[in-house]
FIZA-784144 format. One record per atom (N, C-alpha, C): residue number from 1; atom name; x, y, z. Coordinates in nm, 4 decimals. Atoms other than C-alpha are relative to their C-alpha. Example, Ala and Ser with C-alpha at 12.3 -4.5 7.8 and 13.67 -1.06 7.14 Angstrom:
# residues 2
   k  a        u        v        w
   1  N   0.0890  -0.1190   0.0000
   1 CA   1.2300  -0.4500   0.7800
   1  C   0.0900   0.1200   0.0000
   2  N  -0.0820  -0.1190  -0.0060
   2 CA   1.3670  -0.1060   0.7140
   2  C  -0.0770   0.1090   0.0730
//
This chain:
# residues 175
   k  a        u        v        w
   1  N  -0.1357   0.0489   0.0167
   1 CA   9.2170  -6.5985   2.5812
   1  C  -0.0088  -0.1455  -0.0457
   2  N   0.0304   0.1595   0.0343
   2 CA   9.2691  -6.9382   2.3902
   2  C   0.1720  -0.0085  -0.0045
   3  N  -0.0895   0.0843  -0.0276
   3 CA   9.5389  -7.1665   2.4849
   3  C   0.0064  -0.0769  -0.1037
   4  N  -0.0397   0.0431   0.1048
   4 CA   9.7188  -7.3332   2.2002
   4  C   0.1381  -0.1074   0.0923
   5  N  -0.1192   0.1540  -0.0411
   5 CA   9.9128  -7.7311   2.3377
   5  C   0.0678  -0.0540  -0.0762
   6  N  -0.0645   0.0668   0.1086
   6 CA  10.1557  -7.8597   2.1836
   6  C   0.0781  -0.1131   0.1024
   7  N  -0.1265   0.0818  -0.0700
   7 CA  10.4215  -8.1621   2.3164
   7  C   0.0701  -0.0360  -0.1524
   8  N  -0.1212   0.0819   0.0371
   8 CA  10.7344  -8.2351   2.2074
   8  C   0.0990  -0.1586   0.0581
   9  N  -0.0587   0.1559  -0.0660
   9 CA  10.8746  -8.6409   2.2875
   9  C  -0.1528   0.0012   0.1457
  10  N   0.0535   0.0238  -0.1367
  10 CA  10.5960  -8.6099   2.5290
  10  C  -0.1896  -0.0253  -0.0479
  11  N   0.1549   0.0111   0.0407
  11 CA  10.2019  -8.6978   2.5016
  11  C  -0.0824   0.0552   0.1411
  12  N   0.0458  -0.0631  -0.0289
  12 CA   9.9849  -8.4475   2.6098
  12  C  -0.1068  -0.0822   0.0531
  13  N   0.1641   0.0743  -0.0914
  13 CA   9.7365  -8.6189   2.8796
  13  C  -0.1028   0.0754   0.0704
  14  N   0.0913  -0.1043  -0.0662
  14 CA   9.4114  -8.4654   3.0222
  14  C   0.0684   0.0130   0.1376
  15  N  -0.0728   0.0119  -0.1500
  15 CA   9.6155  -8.4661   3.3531
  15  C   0.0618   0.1718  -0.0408
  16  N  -0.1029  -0.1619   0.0126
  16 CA   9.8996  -8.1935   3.2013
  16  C  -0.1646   0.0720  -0.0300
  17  N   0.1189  -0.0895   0.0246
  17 CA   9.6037  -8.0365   2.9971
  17  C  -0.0382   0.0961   0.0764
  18  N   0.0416  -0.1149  -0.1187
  18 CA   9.4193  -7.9332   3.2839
  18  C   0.0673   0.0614   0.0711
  19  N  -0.1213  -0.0587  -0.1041
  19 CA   9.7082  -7.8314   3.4611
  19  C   0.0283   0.1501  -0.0510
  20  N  -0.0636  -0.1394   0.0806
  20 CA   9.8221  -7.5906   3.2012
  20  C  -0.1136   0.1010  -0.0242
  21  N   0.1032  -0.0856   0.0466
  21 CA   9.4952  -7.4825   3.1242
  21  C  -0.0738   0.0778   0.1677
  22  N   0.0452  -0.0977  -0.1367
  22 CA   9.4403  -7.3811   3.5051
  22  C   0.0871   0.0493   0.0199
  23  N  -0.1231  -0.1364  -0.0463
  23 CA   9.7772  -7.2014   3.5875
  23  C   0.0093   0.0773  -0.1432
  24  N   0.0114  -0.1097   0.1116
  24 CA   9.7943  -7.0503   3.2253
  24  C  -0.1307   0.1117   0.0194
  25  N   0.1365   0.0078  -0.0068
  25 CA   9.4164  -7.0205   3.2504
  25  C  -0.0138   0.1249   0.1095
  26  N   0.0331  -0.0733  -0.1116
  26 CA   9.4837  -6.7507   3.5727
  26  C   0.0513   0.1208  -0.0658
  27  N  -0.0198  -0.1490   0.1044
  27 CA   9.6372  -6.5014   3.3015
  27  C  -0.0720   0.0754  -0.0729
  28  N   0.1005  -0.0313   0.1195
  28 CA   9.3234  -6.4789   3.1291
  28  C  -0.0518   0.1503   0.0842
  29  N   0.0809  -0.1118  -0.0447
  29 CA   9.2638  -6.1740   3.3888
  29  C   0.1076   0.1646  -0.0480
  30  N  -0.0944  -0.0995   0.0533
  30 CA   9.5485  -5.9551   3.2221
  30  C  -0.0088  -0.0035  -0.1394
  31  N  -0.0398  -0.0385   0.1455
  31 CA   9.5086  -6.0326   2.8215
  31  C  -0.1734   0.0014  -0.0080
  32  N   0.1341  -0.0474   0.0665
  32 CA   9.1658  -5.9464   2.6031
  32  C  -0.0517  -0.2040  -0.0298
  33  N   0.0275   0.1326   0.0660
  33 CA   8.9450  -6.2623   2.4849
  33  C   0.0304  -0.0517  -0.1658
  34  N  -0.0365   0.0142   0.1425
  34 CA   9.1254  -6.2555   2.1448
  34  C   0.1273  -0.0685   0.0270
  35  N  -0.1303   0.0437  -0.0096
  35 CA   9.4730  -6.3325   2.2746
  35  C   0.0214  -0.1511   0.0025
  36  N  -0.0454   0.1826   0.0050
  36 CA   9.6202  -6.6679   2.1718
  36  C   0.1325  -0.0345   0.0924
  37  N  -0.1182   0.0394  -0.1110
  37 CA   9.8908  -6.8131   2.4247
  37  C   0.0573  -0.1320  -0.0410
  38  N  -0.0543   0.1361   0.0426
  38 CA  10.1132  -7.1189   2.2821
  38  C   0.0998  -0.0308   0.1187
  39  N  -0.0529   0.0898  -0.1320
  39 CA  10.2331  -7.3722   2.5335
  39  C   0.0575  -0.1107  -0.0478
  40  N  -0.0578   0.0908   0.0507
  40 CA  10.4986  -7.5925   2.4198
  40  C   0.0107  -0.1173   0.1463
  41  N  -0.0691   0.0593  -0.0525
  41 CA  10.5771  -7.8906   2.6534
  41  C   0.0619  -0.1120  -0.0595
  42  N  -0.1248   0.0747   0.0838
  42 CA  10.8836  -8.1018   2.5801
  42  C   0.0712  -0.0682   0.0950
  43  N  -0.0544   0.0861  -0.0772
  43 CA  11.0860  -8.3884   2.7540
  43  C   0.1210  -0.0448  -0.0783
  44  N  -0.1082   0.0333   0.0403
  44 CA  11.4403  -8.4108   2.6732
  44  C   0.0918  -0.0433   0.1441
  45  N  -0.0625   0.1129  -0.1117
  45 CA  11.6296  -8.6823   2.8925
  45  C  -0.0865   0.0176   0.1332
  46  N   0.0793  -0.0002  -0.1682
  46 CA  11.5210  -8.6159   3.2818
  46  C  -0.0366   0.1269  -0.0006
  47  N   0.0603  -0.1111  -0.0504
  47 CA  11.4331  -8.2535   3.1976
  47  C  -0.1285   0.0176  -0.0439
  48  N   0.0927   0.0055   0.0252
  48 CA  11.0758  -8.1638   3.1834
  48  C  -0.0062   0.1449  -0.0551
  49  N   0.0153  -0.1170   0.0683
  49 CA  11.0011  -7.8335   2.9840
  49  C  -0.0965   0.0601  -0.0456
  50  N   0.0994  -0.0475   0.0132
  50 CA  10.7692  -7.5701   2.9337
  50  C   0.0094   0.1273  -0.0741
  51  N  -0.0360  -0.1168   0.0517
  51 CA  10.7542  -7.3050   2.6974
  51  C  -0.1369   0.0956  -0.0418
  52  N   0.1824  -0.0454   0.0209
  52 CA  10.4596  -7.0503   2.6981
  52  C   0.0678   0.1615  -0.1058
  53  N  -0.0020  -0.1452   0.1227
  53 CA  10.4448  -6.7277   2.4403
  53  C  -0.0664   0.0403  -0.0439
  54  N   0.0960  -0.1194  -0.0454
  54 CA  10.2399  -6.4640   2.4283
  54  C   0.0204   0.1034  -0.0844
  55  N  -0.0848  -0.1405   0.1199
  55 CA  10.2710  -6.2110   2.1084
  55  C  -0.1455   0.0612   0.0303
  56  N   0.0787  -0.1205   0.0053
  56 CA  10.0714  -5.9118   2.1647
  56  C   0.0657   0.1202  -0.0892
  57  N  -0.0353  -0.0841   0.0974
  57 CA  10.1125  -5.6466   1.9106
  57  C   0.1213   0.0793   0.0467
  58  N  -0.1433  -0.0665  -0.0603
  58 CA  10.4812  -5.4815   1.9215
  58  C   0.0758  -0.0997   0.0859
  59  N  -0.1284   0.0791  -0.0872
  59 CA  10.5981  -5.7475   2.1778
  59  C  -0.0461  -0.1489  -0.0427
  60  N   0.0392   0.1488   0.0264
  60 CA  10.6393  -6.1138   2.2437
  60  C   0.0303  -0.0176   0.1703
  61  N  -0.0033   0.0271  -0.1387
  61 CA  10.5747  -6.2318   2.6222
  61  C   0.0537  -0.1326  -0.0142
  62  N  -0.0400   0.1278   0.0354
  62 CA  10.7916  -6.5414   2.6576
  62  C   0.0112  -0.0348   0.1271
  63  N  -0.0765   0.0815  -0.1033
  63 CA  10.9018  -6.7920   2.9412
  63  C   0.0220  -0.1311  -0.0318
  64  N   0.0410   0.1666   0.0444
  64 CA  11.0141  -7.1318   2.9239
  64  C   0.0528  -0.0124   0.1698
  65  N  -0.0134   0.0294  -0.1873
  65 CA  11.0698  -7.3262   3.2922
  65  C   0.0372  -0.1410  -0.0122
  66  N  -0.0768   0.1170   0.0433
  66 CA  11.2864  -7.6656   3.3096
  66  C   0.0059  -0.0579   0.1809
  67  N  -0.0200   0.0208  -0.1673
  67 CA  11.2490  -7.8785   3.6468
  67  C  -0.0062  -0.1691  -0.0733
  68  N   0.0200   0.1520  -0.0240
  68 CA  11.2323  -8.2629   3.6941
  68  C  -0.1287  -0.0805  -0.0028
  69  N   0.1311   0.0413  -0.0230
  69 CA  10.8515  -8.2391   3.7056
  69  C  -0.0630   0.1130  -0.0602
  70  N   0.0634  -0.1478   0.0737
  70 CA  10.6354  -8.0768   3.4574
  70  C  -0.1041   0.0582   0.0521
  71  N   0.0984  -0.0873  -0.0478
  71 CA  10.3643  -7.9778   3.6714
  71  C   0.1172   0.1105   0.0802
  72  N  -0.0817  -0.1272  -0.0404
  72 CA  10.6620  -7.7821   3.8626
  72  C   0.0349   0.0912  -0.1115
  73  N  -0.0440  -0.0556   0.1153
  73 CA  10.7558  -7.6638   3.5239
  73  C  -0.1446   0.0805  -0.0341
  74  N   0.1179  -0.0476   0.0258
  74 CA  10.4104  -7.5561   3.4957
  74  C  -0.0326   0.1476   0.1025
  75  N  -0.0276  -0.0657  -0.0994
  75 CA  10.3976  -7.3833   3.8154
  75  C   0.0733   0.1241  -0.0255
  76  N  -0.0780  -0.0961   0.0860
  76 CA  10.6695  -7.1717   3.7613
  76  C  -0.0269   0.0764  -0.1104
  77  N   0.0203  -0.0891   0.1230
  77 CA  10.6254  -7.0657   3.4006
  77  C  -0.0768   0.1186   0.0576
  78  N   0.0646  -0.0802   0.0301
  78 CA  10.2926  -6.8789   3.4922
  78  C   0.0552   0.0857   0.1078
  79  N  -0.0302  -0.1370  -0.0923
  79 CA  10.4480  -6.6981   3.8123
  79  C   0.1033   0.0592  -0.0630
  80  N  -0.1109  -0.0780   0.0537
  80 CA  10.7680  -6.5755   3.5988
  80  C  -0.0954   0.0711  -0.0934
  81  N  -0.0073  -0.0637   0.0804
  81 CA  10.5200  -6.4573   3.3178
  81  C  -0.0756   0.1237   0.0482
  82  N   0.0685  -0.1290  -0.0499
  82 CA  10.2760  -6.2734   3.5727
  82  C   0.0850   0.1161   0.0761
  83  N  -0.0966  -0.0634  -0.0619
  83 CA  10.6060  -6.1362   3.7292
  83  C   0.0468   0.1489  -0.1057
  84  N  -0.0345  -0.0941   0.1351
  84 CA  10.6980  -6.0051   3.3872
  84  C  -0.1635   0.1211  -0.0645
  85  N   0.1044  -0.0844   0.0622
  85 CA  10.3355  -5.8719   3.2852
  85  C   0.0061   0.1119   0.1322
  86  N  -0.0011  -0.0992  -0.0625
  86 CA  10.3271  -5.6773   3.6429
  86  C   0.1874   0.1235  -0.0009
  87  N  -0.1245  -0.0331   0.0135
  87 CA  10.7048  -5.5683   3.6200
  87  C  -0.0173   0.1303  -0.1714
  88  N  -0.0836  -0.0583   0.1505
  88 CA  10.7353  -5.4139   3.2283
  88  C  -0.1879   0.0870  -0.0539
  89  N   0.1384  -0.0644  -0.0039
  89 CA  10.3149  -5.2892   3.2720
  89  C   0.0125   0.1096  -0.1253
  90  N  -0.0294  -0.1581   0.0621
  90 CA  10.4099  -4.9026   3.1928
  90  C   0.0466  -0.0543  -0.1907
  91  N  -0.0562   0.0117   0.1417
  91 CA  10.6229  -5.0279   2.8924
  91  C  -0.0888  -0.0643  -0.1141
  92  N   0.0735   0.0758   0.0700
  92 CA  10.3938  -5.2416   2.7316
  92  C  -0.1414   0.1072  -0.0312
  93  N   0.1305  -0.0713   0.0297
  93 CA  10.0550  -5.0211   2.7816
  93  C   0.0670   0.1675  -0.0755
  94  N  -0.0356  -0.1129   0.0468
  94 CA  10.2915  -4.7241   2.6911
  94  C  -0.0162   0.0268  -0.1966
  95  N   0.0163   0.0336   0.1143
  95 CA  10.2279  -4.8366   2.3202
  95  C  -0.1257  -0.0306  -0.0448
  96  N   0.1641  -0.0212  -0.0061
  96 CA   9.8866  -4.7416   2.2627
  96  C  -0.0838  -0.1363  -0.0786
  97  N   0.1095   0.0768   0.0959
  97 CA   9.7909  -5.0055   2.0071
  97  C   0.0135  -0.1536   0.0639
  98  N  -0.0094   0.1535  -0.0400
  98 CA   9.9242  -5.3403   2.2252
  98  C  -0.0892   0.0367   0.1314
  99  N   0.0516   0.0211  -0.0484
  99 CA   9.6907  -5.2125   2.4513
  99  C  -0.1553  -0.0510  -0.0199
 100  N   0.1213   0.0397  -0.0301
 100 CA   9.4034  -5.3335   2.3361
 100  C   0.0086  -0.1773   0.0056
 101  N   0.0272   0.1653  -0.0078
 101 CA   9.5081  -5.7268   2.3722
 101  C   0.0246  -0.0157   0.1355
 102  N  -0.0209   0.0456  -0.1696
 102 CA   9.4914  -5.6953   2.7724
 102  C  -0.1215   0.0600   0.0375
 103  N   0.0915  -0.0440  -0.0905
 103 CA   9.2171  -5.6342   3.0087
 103  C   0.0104   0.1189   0.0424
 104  N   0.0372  -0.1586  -0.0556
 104 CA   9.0931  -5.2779   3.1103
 104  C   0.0605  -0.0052   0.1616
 105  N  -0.0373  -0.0033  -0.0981
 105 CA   9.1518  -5.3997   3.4715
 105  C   0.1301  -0.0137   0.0335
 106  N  -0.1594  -0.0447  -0.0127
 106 CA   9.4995  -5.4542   3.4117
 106  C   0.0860   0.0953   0.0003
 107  N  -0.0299  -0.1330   0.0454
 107 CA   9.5640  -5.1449   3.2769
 107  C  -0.0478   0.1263   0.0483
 108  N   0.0079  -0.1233  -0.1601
 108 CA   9.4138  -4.9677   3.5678
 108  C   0.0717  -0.0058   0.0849
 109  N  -0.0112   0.0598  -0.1206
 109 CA   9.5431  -5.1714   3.8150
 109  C   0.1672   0.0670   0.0036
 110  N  -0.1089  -0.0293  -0.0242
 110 CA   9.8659  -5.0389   3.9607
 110  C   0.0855  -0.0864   0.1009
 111  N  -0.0871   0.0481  -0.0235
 111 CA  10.1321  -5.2588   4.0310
 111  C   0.1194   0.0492   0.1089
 112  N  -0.1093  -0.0187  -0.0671
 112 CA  10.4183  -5.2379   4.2857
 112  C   0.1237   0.0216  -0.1343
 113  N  -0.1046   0.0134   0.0509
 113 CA  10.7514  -5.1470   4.0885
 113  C   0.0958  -0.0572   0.0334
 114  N  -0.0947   0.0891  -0.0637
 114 CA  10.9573  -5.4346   4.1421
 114  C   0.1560   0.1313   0.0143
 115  N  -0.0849  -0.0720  -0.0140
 115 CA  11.2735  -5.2564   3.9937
 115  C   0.0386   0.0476  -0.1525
 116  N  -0.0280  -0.0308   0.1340
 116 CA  11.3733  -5.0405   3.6746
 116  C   0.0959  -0.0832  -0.0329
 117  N  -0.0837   0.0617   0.0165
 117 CA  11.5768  -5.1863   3.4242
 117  C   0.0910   0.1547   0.0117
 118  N  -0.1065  -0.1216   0.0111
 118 CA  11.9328  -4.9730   3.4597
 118  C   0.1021  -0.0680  -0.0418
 119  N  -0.1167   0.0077   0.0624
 119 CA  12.1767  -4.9507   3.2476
 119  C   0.1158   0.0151   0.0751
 120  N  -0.1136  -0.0545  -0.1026
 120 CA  12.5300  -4.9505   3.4311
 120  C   0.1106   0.0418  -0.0642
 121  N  -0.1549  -0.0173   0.0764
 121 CA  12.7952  -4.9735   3.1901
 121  C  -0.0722  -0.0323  -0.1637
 122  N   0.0113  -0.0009   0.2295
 122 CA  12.8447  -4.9295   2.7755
 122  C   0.1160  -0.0346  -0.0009
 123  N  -0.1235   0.0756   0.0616
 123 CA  13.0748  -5.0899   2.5766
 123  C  -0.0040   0.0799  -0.1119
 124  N   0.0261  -0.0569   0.1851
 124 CA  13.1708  -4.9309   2.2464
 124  C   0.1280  -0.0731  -0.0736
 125  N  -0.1500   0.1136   0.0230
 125 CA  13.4132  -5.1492   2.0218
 125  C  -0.0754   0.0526  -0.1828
 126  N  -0.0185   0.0234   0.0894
 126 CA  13.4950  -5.1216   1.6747
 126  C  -0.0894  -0.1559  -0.0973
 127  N   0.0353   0.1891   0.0759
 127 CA  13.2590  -5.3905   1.4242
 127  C   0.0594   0.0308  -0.1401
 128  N  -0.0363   0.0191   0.1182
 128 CA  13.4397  -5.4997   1.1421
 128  C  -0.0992  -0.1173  -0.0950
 129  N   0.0353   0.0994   0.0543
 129 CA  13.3111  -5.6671   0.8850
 129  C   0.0169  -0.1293  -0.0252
 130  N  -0.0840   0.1518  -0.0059
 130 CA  13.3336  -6.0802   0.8963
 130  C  -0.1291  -0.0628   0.0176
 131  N   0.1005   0.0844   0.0037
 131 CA  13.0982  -6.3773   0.8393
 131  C  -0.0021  -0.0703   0.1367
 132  N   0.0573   0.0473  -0.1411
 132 CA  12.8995  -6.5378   1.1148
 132  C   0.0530  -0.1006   0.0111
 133  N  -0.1128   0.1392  -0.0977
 133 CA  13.1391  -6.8886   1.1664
 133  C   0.1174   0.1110   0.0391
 134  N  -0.1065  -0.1143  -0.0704
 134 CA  13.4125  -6.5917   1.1851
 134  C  -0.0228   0.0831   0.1814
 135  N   0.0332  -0.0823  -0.1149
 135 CA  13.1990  -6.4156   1.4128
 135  C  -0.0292  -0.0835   0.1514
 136  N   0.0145   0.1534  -0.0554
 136 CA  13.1467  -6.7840   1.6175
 136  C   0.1230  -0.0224   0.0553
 137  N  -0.1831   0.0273  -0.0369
 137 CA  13.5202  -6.8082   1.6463
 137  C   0.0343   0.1170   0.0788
 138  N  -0.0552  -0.1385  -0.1000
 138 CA  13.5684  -6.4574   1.7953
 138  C  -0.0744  -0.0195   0.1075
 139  N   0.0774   0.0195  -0.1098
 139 CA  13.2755  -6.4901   2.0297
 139  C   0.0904  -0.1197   0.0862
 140  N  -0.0816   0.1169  -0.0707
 140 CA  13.4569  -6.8156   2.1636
 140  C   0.1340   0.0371   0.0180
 141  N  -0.1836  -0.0519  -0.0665
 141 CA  13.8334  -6.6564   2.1994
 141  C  -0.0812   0.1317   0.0849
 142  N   0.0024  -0.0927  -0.1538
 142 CA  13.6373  -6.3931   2.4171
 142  C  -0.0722  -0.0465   0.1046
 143  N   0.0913   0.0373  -0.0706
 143 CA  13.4390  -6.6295   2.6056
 143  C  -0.1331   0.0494   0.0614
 144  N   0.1209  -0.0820  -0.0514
 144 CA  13.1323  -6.4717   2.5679
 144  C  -0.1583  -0.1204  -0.0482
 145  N   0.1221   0.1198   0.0606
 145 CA  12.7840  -6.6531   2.4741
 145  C  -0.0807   0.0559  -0.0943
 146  N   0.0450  -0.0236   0.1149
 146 CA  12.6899  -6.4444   2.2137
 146  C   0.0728   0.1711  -0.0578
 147  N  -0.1091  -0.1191   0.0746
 147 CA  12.8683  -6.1547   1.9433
 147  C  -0.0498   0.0704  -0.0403
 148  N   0.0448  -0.1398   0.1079
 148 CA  12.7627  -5.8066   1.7425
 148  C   0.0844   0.0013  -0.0916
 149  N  -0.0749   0.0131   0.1267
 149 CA  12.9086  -5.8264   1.4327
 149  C  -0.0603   0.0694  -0.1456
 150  N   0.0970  -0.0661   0.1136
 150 CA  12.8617  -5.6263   1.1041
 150  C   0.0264  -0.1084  -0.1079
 151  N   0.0236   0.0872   0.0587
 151 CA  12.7723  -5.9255   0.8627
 151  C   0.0445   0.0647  -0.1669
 152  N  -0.0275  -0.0586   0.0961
 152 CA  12.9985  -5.8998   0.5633
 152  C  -0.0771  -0.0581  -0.1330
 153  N   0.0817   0.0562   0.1608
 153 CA  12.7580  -6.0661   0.3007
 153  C  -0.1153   0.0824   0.0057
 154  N   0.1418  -0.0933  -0.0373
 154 CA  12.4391  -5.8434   0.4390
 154  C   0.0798   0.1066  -0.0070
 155  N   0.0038  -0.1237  -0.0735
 155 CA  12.6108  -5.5384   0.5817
 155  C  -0.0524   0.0451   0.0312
 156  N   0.0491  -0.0803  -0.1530
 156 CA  12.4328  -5.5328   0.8625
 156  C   0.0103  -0.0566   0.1057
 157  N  -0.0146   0.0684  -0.1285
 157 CA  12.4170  -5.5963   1.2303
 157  C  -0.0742  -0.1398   0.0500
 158  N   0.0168   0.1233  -0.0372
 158 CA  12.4104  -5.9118   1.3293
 158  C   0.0229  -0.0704   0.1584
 159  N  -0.0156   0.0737  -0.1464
 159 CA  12.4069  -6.1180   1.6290
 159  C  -0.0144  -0.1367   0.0258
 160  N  -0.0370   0.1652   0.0198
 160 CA  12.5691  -6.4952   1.6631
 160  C   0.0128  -0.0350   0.1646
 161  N   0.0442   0.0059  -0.1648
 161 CA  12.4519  -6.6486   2.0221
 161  C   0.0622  -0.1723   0.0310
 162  N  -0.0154   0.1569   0.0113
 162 CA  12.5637  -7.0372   2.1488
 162  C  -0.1269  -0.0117   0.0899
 163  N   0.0882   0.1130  -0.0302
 163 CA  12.2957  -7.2611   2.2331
 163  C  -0.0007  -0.1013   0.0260
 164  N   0.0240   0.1050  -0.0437
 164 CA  12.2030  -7.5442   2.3933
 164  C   0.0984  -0.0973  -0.0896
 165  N  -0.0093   0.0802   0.1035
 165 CA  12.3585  -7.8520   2.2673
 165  C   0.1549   0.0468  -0.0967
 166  N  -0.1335  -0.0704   0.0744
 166 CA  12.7161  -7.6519   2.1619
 166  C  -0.0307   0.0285  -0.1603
 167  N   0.0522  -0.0265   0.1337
 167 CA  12.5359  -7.5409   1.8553
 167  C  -0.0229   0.1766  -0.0486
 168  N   0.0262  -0.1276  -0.0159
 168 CA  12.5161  -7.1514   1.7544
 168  C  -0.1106   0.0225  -0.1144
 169  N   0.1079  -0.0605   0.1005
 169 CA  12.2346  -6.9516   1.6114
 169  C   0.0205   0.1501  -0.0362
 170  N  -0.0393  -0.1443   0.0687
 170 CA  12.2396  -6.6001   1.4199
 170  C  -0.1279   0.0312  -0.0238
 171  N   0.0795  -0.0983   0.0144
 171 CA  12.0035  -6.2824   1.4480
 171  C   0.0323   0.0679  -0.1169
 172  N  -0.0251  -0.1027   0.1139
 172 CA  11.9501  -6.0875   1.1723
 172  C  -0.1229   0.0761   0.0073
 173  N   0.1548  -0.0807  -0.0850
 173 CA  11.6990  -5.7806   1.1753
 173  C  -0.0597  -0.0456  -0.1541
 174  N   0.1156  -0.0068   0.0698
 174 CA  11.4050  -5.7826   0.9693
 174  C  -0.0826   0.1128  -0.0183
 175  N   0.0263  -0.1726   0.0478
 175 CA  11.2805  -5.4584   0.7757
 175  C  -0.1559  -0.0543  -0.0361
//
């Protein structure tokens, strides 16, 4: 497993380094020795930030973790992502070819089932066609934090989300 550092507003000292590279560094017993792991940390005003990501073939393992102290931010990250690698196991090894970027012992090892995901409720709604500031403006008269919309310059499904910073971003799929 190779660890890939980055900082944002922040300078990466052998202090974090080792930090990240020993709590990241305890994942190396769930992915293969090919897997690359990118570790953003970032300091915007008093929050400290951590963003780790993890693409194994078919998926993308993500977390980011926001505290007052980036070794807590550190902390955190790797127990939410080993939460997520024991949690979503089945789903992930169920895809024969992303199993070869994890350890054999992982992929024996049987996990507790925290809890399925379950669906409870469906929505079904009419999408009309309308551009994504349109679709920005509707999302905001239903107070939601992000819209499905059929994108009338593409015609196709789309998805307009708000973000940080009162700023919105737009999904679009990729063929």
């Amino acid at each position: 497993m190779r660890i890939i550092i980055s900082g944002k507003n922040v300078e990466i000292t052998e202090g974090l380094r080792r930090a990240v590279e020993t709590k990241i560094g305890k994942l190396e017993r769930y992915f293969s020795a090919g897997t690359e792991v990118y570790v953003t940390l970032s300091v915007e005003k008093e929050r400290q930030k951590i963003e780790v990501t993890v693409p194994v073939k078919g998926n993308i393992i993500r977390s980011e973790q926001t505290s007052n102290d980036m070794y807590v931010s550190i902390d955190l990250v790797e127990e939410i992502i080993e939460r997520q690698l024991k949690k979503y196991k089945k789903k992930l090894i169920a895809q024969q070819q992303a199993s070869a970027s994890f350890q054999p012992d992982y992929l024996e090892n049987d996990f507790e089932e925290d809890e399925e995901v379950k669906i409870v409720r469906t929505k079904r709604f009419d999408i009309k066609p309308m551009y994504p500031e349109d679709a920005c403006v509707q999302m905001e008269l239903l107070g939601h934090n992000f819209f499905v919309f059929c994108n009338a310059e593409t015609d196709q499904v789309n998805v307009v989300y708000k973000r940080k910073g009162n700023t919105y971003g737009l999904i679009e799929p990729e063929y």
